[in-house]
Every structure is written in structure tokens, then in C-alpha cells.
C-alpha positions as CSV (number, residue, x, y, z in Angstrom):
1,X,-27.0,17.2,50.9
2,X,-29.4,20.0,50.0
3,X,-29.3,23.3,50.8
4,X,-32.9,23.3,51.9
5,X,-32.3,20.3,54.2
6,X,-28.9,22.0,55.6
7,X,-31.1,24.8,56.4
8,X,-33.9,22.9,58.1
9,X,-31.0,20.8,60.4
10,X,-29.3,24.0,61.5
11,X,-32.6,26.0,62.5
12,X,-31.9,25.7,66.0
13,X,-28.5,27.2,65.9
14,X,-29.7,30.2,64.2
15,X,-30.3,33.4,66.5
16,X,-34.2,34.5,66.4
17,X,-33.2,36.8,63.0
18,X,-31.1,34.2,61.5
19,X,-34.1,31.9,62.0
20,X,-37.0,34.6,60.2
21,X,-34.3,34.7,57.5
22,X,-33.9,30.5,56.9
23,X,-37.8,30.7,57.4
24,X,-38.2,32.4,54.2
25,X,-35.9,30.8,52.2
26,X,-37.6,27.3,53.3
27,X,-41.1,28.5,52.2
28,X,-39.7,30.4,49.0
29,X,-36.6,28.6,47.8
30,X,-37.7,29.0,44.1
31,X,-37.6,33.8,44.6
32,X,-34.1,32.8,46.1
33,X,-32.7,33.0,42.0
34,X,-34.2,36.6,41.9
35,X,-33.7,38.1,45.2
36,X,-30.4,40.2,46.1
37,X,-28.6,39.5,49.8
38,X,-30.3,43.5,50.6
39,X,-33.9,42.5,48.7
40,X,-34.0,39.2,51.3
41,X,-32.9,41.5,54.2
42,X,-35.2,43.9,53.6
43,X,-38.1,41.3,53.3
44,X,-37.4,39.7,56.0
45,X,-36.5,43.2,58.1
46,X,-33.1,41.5,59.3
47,X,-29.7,43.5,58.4
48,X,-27.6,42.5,55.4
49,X,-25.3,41.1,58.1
50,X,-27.8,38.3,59.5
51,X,-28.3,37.0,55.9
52,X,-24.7,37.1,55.3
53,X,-24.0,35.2,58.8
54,X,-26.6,32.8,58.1
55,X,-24.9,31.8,55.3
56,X,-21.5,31.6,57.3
57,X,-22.7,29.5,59.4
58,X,-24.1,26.9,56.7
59,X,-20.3,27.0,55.6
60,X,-20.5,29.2,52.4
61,X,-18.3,32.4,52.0
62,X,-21.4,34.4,51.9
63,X,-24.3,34.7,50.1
64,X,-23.8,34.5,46.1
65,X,-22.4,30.7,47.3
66,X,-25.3,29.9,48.6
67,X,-27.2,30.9,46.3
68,X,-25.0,29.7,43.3
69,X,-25.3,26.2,45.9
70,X,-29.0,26.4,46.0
71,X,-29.9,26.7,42.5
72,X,-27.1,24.7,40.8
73,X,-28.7,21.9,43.9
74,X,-32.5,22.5,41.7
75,X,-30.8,22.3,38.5
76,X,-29.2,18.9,39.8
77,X,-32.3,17.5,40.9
78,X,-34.3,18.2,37.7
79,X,-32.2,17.1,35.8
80,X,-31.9,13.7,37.5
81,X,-35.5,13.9,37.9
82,X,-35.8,13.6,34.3
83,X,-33.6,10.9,33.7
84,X,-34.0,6.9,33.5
85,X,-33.0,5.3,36.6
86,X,-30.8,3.2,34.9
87,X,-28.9,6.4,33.0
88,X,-28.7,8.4,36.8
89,X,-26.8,4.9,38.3
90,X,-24.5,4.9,35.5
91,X,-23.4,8.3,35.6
92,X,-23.3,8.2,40.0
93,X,-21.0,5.4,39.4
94,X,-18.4,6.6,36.7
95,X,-18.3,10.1,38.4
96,X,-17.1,7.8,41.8
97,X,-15.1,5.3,39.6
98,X,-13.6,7.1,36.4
99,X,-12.1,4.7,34.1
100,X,-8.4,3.5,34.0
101,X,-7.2,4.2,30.6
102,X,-4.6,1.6,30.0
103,X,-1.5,2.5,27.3
């Protein structure tokens, strides 16, 4: 699932600065890859601690994972975007059923 759609299911369980914080990140994932956990804090005037929780509660250790999770989730869905149809099946399938080698 994506980050941004995790986000957008759990805005109700967020507290009202937990909420301004997923609120920014919704309408600006793509500043995410350039923002510290302090430089989103400060923009969004919430503590280094509701960012930090925010991510908590999305289940990511803190906030490097979800960024790491959030931009390696863009990088994913370029690079599908980019490919055949036919390639993206063929690769979904072997990474769920690897071959058998047989000796």
C-alpha cells in the first residue's frame, strides 16, 4: 500500500497536530525527499515529537523510515509506470513464485 494512501486512511486517528502534519505531506509528498523531521515541524508549527508520533502510528520506527518508505514507494511506481504491462506481470509473478532449481 502507499504511504500516501496509509496517510489518507489513518487521518482520523491523528490528534488535530498530527492531522496539520499528514495534511502537508498529502499536498507536498514530492518536498518530503528534501525536508528534515525539524524543517516539516517547523513548517507545519507542530513539535519534532508529533511528526515523529505520526509516523509511529503509521508503523515506521520514526521518520527516516517513512521517508526512506515514501520515496523508495515513488521510485516503485515510476518505474513500473514506465514499463510494458506484460514485463511488470512477469516480474509480480517471479518475485511471488521464484523458480525451483532442480539438481
Amino acid at each position: 500500500m502507499s504511504v500516501l494512501k496509509l496517510l489518507e486512511e489513518n487521518l482520523s486517528n491523528f490528534s488535530r497536530n498530527e492531522r496539520r502534519v499528514a495534511d502537508f505531506i498529502l499536498a507536498h509528498p514530492k518536498s518530503i525527499k528534501e525536508l528534515s523531521c525539524e524543517a516539516v515541524s517547523a513548517t507545519c508549527n507542530a513539535s519534532r515529537s508529533t511528526v515523529l508520533r505520526l509516523c509511529q502510528k503509521l508503523g515506521y520506527q520514526g521518520y527516516s523510515d517513512f521517508k526512506f518508505a515514501l520515496l523508495s514507494w515513488k521510485i516503485q511506481k515510476v518505474h513500473y509506470q514506465q514499463l510494458p504491462l506484460k514485463t511488470i506481470w512477469h516480474k509480480k509473478f517471479h518475485m511471488q513464485f521464484p523458480t525451483i532449481s532442480m539438481k
